[in-house]
N, C-alpha and C positions, 0 to 999 in steps of 0.2 A: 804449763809451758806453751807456747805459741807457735813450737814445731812440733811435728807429726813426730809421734814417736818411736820412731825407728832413725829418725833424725837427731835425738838428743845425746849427747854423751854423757857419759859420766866421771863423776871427778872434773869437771870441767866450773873452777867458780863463777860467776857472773855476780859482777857490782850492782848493786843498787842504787847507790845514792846515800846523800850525807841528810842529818834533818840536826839541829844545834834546838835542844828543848830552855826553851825560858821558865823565869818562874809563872808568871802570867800563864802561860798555857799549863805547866802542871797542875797548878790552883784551881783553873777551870776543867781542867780533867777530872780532877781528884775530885771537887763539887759533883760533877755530873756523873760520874761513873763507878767510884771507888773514894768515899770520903772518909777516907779516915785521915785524922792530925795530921800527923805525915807527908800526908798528899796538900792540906788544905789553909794548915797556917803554919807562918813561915814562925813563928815565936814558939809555938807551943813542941815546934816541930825539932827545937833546939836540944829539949829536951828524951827524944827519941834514942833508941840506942843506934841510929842513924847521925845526930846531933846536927842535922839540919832538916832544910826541904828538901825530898827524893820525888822523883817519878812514880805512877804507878809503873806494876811490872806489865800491866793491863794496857796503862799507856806506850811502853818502849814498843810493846808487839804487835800493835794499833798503827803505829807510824811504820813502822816492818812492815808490815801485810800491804800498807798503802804504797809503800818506795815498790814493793816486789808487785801488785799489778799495775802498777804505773810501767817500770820496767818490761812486763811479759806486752802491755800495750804497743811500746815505743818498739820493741823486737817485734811484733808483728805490722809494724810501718816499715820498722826496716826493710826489712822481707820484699813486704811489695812493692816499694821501690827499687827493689832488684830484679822484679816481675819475678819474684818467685811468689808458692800458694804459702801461707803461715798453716801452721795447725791450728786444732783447736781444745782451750784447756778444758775441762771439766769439773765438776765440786771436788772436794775435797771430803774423802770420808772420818779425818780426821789429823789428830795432832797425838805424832805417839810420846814426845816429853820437848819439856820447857823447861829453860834452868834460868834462874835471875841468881848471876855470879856475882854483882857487884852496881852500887843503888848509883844510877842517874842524877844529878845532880846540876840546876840550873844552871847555864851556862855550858854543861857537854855536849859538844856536838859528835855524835855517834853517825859510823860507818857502818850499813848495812850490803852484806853479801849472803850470794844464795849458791848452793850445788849440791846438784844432784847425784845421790849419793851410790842410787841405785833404781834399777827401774825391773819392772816384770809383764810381762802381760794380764790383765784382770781376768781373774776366774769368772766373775757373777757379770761381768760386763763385756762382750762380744765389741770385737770391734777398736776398742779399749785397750791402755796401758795403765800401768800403776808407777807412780814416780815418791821416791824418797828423797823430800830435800832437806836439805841442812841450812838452817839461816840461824845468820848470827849477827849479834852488832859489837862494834869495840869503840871504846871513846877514843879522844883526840890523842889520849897518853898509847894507845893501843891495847890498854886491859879491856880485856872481854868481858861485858856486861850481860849480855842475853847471847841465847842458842836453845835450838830445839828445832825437833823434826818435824817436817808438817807431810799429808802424804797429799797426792792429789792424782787424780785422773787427765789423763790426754788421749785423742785421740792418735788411730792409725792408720796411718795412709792407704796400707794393705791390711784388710781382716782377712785372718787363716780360714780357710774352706771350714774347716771344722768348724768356728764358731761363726759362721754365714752360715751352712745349716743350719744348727742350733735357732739363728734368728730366725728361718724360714719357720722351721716347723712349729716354734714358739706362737707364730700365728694363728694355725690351723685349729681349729674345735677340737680339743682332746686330747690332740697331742700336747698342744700349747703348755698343759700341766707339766708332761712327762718332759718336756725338752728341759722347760723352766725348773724342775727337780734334780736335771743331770748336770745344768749349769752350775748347782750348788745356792737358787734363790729362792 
């Protein structure tokens, strides 16, 4: 996220943006990344218990990932043309679940949205917050095709005394072990 983490709310959605998958692109997905039938020819693909061409699930969260930091981008232009400071986001230590509700199909144009579900401050990361988002996308009918939590790091505007010591002494010959042990890393 693009604001400092004492800035972001929660339960608060944010749009992403629409991406309409053709067949052309899933075919070259499906080649390049995940070939299976399914994904690669439209004939053989009839015979699927899908009974056409689908998306990968690879590819719906491919386009996702793209709309959401395209999006965290455009929010930190935002920002500064408010002459405010953006935050800044961090990696991502992971993806705690993915569901593929319902198969993409050439021609859907799906709506991707993100929110934050919940946020904490990082144990092993000083300085640091932890953010739970929720992203999902729904085609043009509005059934929900993908969702899944992705978690990710942001910065904080204010780091708590406690873990600004921690960084301090983390530095020092010797300590550095001991701090880095109590931090839980």
């Amino acid at each position: 996220m693009t604001r400092f983490w004492e800035d972001i709310e929660v339960n608060v959605t944010f749009p992403l943006g629409e991406h309409q998958f053709t067949a052309e692109e899933i075919i070259d997905f499906g080649k390049r990344y995940d070939p299976q039938y399914f994904h690669t020819d439209p004939e053989a693909a009839r015979f699927s218990h899908f009974g056409s061409l689908v998306a990968s699930g690879w590819h719906t969260i491919a386009v996702g990932h793209r709309k959401m930091v395209d999006a965290l981008y455009a929010e930190a232009e935002r920002l500064k043309s408010l002459g405010a400071e953006p935050g800044l986001s961090g990696p991502s230590p992971g993806i705690n679940f993915m569901q593929f509700k319902h198969p993409v199909r050439p021609g859907d144009t799906l709506t991707y949205s993100m929110v934050v579900a919940s946020k904490r401050p990082s144990r092993s990361l000083p300085g640091w917050g932890i953010l739970f988002n929720h992203l999902q996308a729904t085609n043009q009918n509005g059934v929900l095709v993908y969702r899944g939590e992705v978690v990710g790091f942001t910065k904080m505007r204010h780091t708590p005394l406690g873990a600004r010591i921690a960084m301090t002494l983390s530095k020092l010959p010797g300590l550095g072990w001991i701090a880095g042990r109590r931090n839980g890393q």
